[in-house]
C-alpha positions as semicolon CSV with decimal commas, in nm:
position;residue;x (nm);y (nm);z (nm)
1;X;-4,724;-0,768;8,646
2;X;-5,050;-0,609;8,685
3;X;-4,986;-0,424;9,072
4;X;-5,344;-0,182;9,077
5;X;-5,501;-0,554;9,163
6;X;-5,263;-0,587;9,444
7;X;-5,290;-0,192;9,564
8;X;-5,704;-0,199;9,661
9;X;-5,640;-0,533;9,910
10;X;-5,363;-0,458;10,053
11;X;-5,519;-0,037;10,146
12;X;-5,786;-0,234;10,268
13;X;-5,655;-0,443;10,513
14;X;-5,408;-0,172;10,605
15;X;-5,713;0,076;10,701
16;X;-5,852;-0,229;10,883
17;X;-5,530;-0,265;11,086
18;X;-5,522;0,102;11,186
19;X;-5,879;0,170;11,320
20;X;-5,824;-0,207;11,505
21;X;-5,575;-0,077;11,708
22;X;-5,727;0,325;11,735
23;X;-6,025;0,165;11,984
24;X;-5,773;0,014;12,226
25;X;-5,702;0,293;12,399
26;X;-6,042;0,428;12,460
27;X;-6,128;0,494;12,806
28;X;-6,392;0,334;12,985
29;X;-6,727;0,511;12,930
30;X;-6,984;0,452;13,240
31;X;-7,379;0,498;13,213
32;X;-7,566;0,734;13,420
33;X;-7,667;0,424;13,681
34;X;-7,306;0,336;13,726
35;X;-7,212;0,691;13,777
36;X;-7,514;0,755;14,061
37;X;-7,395;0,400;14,236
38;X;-7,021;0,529;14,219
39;X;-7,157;0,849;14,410
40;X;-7,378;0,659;14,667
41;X;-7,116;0,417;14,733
42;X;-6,829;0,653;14,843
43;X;-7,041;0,771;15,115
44;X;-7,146;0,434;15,223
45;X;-6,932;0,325;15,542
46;X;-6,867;0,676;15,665
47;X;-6,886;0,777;15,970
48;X;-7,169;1,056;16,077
49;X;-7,290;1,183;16,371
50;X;-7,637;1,312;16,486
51;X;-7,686;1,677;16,425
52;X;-8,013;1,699;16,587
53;X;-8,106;1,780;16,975
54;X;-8,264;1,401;16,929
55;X;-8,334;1,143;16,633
56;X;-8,603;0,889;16,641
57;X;-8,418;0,490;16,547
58;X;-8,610;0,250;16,372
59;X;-8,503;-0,088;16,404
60;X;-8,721;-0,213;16,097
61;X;-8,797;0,135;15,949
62;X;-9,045;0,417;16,046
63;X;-9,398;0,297;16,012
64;X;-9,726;0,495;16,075
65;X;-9,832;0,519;16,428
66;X;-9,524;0,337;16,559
67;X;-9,281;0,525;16,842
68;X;-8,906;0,476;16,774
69;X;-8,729;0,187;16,896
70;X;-8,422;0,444;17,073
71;X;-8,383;0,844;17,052
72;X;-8,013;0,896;16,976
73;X;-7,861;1,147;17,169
74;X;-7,677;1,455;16,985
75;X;-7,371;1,343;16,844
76;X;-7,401;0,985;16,854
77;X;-7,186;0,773;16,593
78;X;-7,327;0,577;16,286
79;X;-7,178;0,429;16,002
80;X;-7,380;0,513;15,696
81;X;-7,500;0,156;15,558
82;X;-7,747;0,266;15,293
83;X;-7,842;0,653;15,188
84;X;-8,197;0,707;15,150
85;X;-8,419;1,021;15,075
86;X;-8,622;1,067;15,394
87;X;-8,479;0,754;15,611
88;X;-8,085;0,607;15,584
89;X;-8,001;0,285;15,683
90;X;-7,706;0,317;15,960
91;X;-7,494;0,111;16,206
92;X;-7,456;0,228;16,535
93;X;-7,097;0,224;16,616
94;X;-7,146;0,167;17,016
95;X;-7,365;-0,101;16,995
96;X;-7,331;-0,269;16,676
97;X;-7,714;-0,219;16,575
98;X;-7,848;-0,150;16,303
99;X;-8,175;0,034;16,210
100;X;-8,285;0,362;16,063
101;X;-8,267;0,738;16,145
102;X;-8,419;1,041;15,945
103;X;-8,132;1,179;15,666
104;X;-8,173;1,481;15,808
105;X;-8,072;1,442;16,122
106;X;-7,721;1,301;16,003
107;X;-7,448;1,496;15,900
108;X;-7,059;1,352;15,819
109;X;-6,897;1,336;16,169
110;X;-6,628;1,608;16,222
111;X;-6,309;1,517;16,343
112;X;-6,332;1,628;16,708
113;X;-6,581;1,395;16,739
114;X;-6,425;1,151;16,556
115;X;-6,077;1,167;16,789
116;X;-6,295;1,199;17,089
117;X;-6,436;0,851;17,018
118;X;-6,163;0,688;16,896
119;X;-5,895;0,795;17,137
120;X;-5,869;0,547;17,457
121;X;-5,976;0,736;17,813
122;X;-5,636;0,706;18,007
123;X;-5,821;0,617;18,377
124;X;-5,964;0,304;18,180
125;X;-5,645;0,179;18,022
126;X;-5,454;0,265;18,328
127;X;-5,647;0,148;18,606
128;X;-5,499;-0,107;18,746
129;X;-5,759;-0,458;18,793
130;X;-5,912;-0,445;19,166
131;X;-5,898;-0,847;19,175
132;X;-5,609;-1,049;19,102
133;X;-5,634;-1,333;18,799
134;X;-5,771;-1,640;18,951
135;X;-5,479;-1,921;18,915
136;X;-5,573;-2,172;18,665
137;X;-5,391;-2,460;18,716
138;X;-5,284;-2,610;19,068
139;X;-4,907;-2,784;18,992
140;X;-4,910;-2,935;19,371
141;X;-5,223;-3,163;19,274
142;X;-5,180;-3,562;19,339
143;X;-5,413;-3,598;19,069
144;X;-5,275;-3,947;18,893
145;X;-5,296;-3,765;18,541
146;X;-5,043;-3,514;18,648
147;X;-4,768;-3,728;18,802
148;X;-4,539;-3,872;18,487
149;X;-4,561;-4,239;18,474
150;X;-4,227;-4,446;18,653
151;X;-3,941;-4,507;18,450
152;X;-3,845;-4,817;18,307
153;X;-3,559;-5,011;18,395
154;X;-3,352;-5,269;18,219
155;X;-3,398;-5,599;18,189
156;X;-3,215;-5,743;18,501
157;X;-3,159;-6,092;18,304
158;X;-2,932;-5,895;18,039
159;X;-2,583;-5,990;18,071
160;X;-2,377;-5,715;18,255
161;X;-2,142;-5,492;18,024
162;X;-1,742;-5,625;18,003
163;X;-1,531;-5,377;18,167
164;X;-1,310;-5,175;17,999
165;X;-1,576;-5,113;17,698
């Protein structure tokens, strides 16, 4: 039997085999784009805090002969919604709103400030409430809905149990 016709397939669909199963175990490659949106996006949600004496907020961006909606006091919270050159998109963490401040006049909020906002001021968690709760529901009413309807009695025509059963 003639085996050199047999040899030349059955390399070939062994090399075929071998580089199939050699680009499995590639990593994942990522473009340029993804790589920049990876970046961007880690500092998205963070907290920073206002480094300057004062920063103009925009509630629909800065705009040419327009004064700012708020000036944000020195240290001031935002969450970082969208990273810009000259203006970021932010959240302020007080109030909920959003709008825009200058990106340099952000920097990533240190952890003093951080604890100082977080942490609960003991005379407000302590204090005890000045008025009592206001009762809600008055269980002495004669209102008809409240009073449980009269219970039923047998049938006085109903022959009268036997004794002894």
């Amino acid at each position: 039997m003639n085996y050199s016709r047999l040899v030349l397939p059955g390399a070939a669909l062994l090399v075929l085999s071998l580089t199939g199963c050699s680009t499995a175990n590639k990593t994942a490659q990522y473009t340029d784009k993804t790589k920049k949106e990876k970046t961007t996006s880690t500092k998205t949600g963070q907290l920073f805090a206002v480094s300057a004496d004062s920063a103009a907020f925009f509630q629909h961006g800065p705009q040419p002969g327009r004064e700012p909606d708020k000036k944000l006091p020195r240290e001031t919270l935002v969450r970082l919604i969208r990273p810009s050159f000259g203006f970021s998109k932010v959240l302020l963490v007080e109030t909920g709103e959003q709008g825009y401040v200058a990106s340099d006049e952000i920097k990533p909020a240190s952890s003093a400030t951080l604890i100082a906002a977080t942490t609960p001021k003991p005379s407000d968690s302590l204090a005890p409430e000045s008025t009592p709760a206001a009762e809600q529901f008055n269980l002495n009413s004669n209102d008809p809905r409240l009073v449980p309807p009269p219970e039923e009695l047998p049938n006085p025509d109903l022959p009268a149990f036997p004794p002894g059963q």
